[in-house]
BAFI-3210 file (N, C-alpha, C; in Angstrom, 3 decimals, decimal comma, padded with zeros to 6 digits):
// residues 210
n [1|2|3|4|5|6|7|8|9|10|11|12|13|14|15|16|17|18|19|20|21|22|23|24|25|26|27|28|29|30|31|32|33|34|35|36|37|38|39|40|41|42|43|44|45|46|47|48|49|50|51|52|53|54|55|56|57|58|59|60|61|62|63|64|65|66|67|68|69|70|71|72|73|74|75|76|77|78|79|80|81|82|83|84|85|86|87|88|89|90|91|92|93|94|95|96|97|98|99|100|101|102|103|104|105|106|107|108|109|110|111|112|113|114|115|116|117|118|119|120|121|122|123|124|125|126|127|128|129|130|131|132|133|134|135|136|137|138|139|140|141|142|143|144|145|146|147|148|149|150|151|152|153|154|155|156|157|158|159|160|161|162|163|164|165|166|167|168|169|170|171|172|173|174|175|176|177|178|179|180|181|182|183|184|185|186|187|188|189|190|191|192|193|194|195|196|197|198|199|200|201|202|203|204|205|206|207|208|209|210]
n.u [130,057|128,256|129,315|128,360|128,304|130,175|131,115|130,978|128,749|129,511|130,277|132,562|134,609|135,572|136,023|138,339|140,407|142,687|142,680|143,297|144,002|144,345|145,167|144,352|141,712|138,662|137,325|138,812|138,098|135,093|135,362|135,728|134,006|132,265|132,789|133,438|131,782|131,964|134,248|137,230|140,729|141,778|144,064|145,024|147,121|149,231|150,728|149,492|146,676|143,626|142,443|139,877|140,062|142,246|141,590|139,446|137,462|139,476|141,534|144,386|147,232|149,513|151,618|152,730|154,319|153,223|154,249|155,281|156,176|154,262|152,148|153,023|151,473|149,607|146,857|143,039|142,249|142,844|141,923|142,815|142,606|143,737|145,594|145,026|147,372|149,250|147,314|147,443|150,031|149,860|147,624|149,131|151,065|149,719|148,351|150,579|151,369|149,069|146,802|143,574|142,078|140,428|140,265|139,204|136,548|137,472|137,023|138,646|140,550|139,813|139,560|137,228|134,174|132,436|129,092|125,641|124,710|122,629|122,412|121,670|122,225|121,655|121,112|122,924|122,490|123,389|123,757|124,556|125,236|126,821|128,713|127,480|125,233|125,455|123,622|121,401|121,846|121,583|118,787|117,044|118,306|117,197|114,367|114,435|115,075|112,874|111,241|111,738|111,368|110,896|111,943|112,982|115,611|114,964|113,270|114,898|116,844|114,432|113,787|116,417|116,489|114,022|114,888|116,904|115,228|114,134|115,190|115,956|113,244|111,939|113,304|113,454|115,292|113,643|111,108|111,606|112,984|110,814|108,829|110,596|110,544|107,726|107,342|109,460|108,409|105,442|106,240|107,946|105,757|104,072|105,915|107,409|108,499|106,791|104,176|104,021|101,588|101,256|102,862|102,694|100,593|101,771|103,209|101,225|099,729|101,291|101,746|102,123|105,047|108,146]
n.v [221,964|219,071|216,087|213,942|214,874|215,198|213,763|214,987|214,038|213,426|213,076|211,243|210,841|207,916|206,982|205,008|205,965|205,003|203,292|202,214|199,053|197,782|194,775|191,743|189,926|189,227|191,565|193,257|192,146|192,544|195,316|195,456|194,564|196,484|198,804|197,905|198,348|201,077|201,483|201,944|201,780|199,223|198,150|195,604|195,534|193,289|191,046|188,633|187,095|186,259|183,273|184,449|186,792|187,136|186,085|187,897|190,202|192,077|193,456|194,209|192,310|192,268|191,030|191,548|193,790|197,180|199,746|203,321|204,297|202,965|205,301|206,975|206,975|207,957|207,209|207,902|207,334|205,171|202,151|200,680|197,653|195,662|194,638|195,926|197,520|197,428|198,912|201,390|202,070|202,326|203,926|206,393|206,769|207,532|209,884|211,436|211,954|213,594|211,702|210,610|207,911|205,197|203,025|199,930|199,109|200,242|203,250|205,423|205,788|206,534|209,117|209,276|207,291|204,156|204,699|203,373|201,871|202,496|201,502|201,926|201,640|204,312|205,661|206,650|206,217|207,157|206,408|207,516|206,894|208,302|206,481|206,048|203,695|201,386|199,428|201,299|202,113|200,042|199,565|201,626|201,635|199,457|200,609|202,833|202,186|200,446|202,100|203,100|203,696|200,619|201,352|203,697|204,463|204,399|206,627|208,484|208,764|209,668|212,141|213,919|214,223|215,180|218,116|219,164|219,423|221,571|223,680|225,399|226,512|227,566|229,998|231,153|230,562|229,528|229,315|226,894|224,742|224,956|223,207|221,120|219,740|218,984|217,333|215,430|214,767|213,185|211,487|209,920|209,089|207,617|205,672|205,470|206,971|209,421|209,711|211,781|213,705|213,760|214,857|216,863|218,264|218,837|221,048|222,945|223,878|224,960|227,807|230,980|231,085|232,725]
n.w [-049,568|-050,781|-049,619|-051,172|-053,959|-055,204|-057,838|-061,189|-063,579|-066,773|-070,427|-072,369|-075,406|-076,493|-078,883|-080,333|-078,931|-076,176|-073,330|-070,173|-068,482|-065,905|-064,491|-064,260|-063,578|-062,076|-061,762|-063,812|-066,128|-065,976|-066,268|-068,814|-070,393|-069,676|-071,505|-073,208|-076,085|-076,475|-078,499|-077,780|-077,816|-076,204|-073,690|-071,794|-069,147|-066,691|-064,258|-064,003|-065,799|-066,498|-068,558|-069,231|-069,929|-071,251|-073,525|-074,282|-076,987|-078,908|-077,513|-076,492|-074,705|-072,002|-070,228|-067,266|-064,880|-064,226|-065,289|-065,344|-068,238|-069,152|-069,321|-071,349|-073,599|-072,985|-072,005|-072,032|-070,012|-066,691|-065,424|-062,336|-061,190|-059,467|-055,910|-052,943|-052,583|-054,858|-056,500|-055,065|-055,606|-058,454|-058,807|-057,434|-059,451|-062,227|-060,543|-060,428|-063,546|-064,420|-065,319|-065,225|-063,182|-061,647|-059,350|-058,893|-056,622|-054,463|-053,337|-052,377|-053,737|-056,121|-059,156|-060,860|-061,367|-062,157|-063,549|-063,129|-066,128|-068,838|-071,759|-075,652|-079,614|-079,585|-077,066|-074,109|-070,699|-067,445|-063,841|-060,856|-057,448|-056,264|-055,271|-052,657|-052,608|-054,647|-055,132|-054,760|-057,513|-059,032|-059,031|-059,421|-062,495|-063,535|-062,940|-064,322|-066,725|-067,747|-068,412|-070,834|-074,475|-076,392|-079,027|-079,452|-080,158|-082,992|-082,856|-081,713|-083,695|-085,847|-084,540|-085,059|-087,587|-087,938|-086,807|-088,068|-090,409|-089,364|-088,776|-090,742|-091,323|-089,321|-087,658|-085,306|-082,176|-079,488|-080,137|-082,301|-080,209|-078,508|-080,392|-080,836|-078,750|-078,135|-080,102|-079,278|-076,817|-077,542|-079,220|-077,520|-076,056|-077,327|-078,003|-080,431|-083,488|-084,925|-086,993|-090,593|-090,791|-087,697|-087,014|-088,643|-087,704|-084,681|-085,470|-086,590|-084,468|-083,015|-084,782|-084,753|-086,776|-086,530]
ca.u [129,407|127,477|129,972|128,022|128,118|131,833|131,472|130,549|128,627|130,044|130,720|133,797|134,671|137,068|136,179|139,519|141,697|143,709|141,762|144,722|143,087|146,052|144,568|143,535|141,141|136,995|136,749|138,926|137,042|133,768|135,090|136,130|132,753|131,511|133,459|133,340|130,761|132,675|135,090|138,277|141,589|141,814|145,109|146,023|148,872|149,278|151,678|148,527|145,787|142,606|141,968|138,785|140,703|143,429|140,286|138,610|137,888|139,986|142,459|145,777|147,268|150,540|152,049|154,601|154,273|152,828|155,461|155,128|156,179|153,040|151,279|153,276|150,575|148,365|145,128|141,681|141,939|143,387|141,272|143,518|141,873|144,380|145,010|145,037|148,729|149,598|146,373|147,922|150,922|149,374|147,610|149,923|151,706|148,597|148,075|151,939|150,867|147,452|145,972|142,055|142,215|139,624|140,897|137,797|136,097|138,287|136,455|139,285|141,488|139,192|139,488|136,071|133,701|131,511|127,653|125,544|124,791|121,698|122,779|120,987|122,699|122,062|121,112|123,397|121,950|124,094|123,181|125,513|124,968|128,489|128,984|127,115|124,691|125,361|122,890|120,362|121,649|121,005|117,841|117,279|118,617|116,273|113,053|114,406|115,111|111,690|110,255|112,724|110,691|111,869|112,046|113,841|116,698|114,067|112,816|116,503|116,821|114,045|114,029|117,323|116,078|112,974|115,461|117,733|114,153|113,498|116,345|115,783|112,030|111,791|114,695|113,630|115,243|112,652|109,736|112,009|112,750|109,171|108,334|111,030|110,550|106,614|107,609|110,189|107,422|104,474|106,997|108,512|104,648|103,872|106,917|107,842|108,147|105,714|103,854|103,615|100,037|100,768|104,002|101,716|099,445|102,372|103,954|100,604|099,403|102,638|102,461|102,533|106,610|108,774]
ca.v [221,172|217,746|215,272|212,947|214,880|215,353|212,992|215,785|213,252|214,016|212,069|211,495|210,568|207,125|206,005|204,925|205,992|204,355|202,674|201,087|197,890|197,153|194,254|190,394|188,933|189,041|193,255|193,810|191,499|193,307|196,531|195,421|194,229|197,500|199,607|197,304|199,154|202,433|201,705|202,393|200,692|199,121|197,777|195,038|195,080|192,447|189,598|187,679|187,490|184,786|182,870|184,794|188,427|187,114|185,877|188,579|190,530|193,833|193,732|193,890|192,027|192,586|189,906|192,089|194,675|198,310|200,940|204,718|204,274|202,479|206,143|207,600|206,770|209,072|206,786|208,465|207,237|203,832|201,526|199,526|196,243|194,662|194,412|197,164|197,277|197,556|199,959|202,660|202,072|202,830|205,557|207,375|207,380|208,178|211,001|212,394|212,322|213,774|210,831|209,976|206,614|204,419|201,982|198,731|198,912|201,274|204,592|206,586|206,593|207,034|210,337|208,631|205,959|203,834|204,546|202,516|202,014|201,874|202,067|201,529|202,261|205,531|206,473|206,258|206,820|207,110|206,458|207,258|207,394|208,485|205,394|205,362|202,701|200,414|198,609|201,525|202,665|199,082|199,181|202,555|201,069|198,730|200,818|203,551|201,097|200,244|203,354|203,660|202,661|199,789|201,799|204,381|204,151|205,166|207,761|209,562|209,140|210,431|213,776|214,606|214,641|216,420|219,149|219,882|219,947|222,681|224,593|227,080|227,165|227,956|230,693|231,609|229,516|229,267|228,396|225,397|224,109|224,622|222,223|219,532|219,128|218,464|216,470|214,401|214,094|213,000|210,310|209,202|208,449|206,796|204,623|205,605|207,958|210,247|210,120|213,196|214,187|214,544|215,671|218,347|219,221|219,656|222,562|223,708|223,943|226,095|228,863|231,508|231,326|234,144]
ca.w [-050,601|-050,099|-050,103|-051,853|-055,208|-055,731|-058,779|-061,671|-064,570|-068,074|-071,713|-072,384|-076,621|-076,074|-079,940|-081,171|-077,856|-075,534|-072,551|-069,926|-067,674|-064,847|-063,955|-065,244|-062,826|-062,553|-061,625|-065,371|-067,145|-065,709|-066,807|-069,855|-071,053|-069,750|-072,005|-075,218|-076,795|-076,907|-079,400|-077,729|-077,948|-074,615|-073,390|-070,479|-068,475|-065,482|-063,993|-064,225|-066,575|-066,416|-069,882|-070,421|-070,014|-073,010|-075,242|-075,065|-078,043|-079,086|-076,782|-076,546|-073,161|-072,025|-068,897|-066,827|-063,744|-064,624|-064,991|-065,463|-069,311|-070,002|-069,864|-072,540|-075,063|-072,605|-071,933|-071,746|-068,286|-066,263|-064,333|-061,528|-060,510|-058,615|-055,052|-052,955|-052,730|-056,283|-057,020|-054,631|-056,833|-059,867|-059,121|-057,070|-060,899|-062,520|-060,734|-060,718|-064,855|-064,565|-066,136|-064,758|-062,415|-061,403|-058,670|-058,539|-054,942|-053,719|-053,912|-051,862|-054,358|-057,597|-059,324|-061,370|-060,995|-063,334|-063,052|-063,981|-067,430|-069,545|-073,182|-076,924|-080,647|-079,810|-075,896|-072,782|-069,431|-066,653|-062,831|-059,627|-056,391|-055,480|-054,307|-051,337|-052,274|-055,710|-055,134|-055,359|-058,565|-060,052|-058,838|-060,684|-063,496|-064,213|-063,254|-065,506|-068,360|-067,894|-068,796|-071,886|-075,628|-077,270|-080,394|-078,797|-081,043|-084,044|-082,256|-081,976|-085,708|-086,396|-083,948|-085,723|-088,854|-087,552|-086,675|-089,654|-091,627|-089,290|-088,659|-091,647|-091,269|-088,096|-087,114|-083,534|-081,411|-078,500|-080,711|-082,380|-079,064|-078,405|-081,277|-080,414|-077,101|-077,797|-080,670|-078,620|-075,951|-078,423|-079,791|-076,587|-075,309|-078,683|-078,223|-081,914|-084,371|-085,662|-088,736|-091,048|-090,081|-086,561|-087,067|-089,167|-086,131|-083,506|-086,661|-086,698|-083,275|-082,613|-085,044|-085,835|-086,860|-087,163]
c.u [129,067|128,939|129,597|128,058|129,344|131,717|130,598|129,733|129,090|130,530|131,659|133,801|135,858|136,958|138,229|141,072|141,879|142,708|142,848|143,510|145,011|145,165|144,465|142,547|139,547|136,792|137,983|138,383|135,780|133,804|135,535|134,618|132,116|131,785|134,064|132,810|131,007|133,129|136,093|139,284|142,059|142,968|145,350|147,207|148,637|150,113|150,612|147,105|145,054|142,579|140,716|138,915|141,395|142,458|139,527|138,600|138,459|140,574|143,520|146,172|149,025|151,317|152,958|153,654|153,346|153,644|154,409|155,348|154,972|152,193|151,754|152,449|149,554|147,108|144,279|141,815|142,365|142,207|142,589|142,174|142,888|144,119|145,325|146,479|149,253|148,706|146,845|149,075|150,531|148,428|148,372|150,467|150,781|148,559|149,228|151,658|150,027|146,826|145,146|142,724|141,031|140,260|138,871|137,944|137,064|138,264|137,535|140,175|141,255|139,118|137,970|135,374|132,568|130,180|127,002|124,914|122,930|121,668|121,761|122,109|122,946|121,620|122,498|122,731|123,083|123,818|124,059|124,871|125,871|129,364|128,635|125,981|125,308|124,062|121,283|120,497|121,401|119,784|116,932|117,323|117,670|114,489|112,960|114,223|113,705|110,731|111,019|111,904|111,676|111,790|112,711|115,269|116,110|114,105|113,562|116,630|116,124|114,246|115,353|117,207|115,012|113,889|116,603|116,771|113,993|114,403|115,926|114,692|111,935|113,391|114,501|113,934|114,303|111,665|110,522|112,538|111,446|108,653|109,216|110,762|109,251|106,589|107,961|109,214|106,486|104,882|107,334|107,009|103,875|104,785|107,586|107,617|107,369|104,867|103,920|102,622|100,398|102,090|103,604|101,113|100,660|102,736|102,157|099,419|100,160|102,705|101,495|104,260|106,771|108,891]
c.v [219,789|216,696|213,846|213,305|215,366|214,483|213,918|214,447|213,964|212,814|212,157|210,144|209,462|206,191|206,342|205,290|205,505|203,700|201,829|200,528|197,762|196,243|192,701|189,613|189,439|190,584|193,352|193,499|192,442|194,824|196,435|195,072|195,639|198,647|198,832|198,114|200,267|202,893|201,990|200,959|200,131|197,853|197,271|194,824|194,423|191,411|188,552|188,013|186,111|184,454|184,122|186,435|188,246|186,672|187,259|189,866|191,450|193,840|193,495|193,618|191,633|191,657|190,324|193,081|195,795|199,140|202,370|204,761|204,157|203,726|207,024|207,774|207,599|208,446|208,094|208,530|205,479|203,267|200,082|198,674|195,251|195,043|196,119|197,709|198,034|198,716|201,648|203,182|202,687|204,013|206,802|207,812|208,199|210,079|212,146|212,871|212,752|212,864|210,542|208,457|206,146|203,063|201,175|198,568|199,676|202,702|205,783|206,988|206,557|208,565|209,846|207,491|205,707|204,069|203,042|202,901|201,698|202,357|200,939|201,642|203,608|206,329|205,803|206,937|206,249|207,736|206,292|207,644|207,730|207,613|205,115|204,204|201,968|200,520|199,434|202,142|201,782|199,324|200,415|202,475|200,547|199,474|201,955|203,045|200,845|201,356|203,669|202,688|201,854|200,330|203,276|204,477|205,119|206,163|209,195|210,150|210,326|211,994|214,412|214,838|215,912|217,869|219,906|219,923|221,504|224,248|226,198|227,482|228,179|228,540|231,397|229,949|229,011|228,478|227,072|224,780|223,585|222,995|221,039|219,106|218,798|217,417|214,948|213,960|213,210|211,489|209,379|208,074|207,469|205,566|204,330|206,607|208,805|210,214|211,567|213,692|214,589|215,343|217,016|219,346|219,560|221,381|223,393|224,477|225,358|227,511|229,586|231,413|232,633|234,128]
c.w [-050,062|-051,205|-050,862|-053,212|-055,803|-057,146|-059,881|-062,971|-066,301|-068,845|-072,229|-073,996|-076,155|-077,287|-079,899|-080,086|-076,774|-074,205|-071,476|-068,668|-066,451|-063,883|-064,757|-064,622|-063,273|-062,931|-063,323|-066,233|-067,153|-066,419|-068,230|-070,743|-070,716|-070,993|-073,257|-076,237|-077,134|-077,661|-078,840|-077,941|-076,466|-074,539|-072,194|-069,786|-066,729|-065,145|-064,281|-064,859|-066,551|-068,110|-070,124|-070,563|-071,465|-073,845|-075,048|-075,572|-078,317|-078,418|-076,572|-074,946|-073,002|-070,295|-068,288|-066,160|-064,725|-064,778|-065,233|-066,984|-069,544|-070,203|-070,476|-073,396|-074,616|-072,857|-071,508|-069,836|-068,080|-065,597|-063,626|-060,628|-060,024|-056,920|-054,249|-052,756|-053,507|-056,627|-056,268|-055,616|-057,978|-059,847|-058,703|-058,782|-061,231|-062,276|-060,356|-062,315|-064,781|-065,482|-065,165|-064,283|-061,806|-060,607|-057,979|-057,141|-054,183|-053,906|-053,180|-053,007|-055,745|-058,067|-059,884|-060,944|-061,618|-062,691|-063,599|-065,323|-067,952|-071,673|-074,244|-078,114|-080,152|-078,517|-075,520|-071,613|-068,429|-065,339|-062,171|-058,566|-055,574|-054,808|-052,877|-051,258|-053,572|-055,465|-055,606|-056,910|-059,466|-060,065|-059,889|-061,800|-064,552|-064,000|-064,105|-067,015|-068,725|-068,762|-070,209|-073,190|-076,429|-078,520|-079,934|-079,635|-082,941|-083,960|-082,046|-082,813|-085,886|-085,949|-084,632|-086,764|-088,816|-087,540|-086,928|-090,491|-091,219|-089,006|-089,723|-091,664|-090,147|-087,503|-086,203|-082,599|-080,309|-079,122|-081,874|-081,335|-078,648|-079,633|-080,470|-079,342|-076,813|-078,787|-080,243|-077,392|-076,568|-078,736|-078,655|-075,973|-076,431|-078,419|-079,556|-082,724|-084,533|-086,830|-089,054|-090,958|-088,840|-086,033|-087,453|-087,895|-085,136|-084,399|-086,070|-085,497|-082,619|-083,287|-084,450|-085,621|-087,163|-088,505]
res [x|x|x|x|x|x|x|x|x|x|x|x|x|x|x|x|x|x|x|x|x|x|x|x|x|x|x|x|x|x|x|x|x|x|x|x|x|x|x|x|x|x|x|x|x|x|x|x|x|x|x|x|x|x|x|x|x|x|x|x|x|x|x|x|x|x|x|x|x|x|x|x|x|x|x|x|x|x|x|x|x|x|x|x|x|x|x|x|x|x|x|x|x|x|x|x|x|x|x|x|x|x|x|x|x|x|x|x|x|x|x|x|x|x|x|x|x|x|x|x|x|x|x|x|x|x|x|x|x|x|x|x|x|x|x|x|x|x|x|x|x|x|x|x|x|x|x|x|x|x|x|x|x|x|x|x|x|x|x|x|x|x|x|x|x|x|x|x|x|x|x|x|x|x|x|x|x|x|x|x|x|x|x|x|x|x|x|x|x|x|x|x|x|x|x|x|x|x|x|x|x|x|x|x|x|x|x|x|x|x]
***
C-alpha cells in the first residue's frame, strides 16, 4: 500500500463528548480553536498553561502532570502538545487504552492527524496530504474554498427539503438520485437555491417516474 494514504478520512460525532488537550502552550491553543465549533466538552490538563489557553471559552483546565486516570471518562480522542518527551508518555498510555492520539508535529506517533479545514453552518471539507506537505493542503484550502458558494449553507437546506418532498413521489432510487444530483448541480452553479419553476423543469425533464 502507498504509504502516503495510511490516514483513512472519516467524521467523527464529538457534540457533547469528551475532547482531552495535554498541553497549554501555542500548538493547544491552535487546536483548540480548531475544534470549537464541534461542540464537544474539551478538557486541559498541563503543569503549564498560557493566559489565553485558561480564558478560553468552554473549557475546563486542569494544572498538574497527565496520568492514565485522566482517560477514564474515555475521550473521543487526546491531542498531546507538549514536548516530545512527555508526548511519547502520553501516548504510549493512550494507546495501552485504545484511545485515538494526536501528538502536534510529531507525525510518528499520531494514530490521526488534523486536515485542513474548510467549514460553514452546515459543510465540512477536509484536506490531507498525509502529512507530507502542509503547506500544499493550505494552499488547497483556499483554492477549494474559492470555488465553494457563499450561500452554500442555503443551498444544503434547501436540497434536504428537496428530498423528503421527493422521497414518496419518486420511489426508484436511481431516478431520485438522478434528480438530486442535477438539482444539487443546477443550484451549486447558481450559487443558490432553486426557484419552483426550475425546480419544475429539472422534475420534468427527468420523467417518466415509476
Amino acid at each position: 500500500a502507498n504509504e502516503f494514504m495510511r490516514y483513512f478520512p472519516m467524521f467523527v460525532d464529538t457534540e457533547d463528548r469528551e475532547i482531552l488537550v495535554c498541553g497549554g502552550g501555542v500548538h493547544a491553543l491552535e487546536k483548540l480553536e480548531r475544534l470549537q465549533s464541534f461542540g464537544a466538552r474539551m478538557r486541559v490538563i498541563a503543569e503549564e498553561i498560557s493566559p489565553e489557553v485558561e480564558r478560553f471559552p468552554g473549557v475546563s483546565v486542569e494544572k498538574r502532570c497527565f496520568q492514565e486516570r485522566d482517560l477514564d471518562s474515555w475521550p473521543v480522542f487526546v491531542v498531546a502538545a507538549q514536548d516530545r518527551e512527555e508526548n511519547e508518555r502520553i501516548v504510549g498510555i493512550c494507546r495501552k487504552r485504545h484511545v485515538p492520539v494526536n501528538a502536534v508535529d510529531m507525525q510518528d506517533l499520531c494514530d490521526f492527524i488534523f486536515p485542513a479545514l474548510i467549514t460553514s453552518e452546515s459543510l465540512c471539507v477536509g484536506i490531507s496530504t498525509g502529512g507530507v506537505s502542509p503547506a500544499v493542503g493550505v494552499e488547497l484550502k483556499r483554492r477549494i474554498g474559492e470555488q465553494i458558494p457563499d450561500r452554500v449553507d442555503e443551498i444544503l437546506m434547501w436540497m434536504g427539503e428537496l428530498r423528503e418532498s421527493l422521497r414518496e413521489r419518486v420511489t426508484e432510487k436511481e431516478r431520485l438520485r438522478q434528480i438530486l444530483r442535477r438539482a444539487a448541480g443546477e443550484a451549486l452553479a447558481a450559487g443558490r437555491p432553486l426557484c419552483q419553476e426550475e425546480t419544475a423543469q429539472i422534475l420534468e425533464s427527468l420523467r417518466p417516474w415509476p
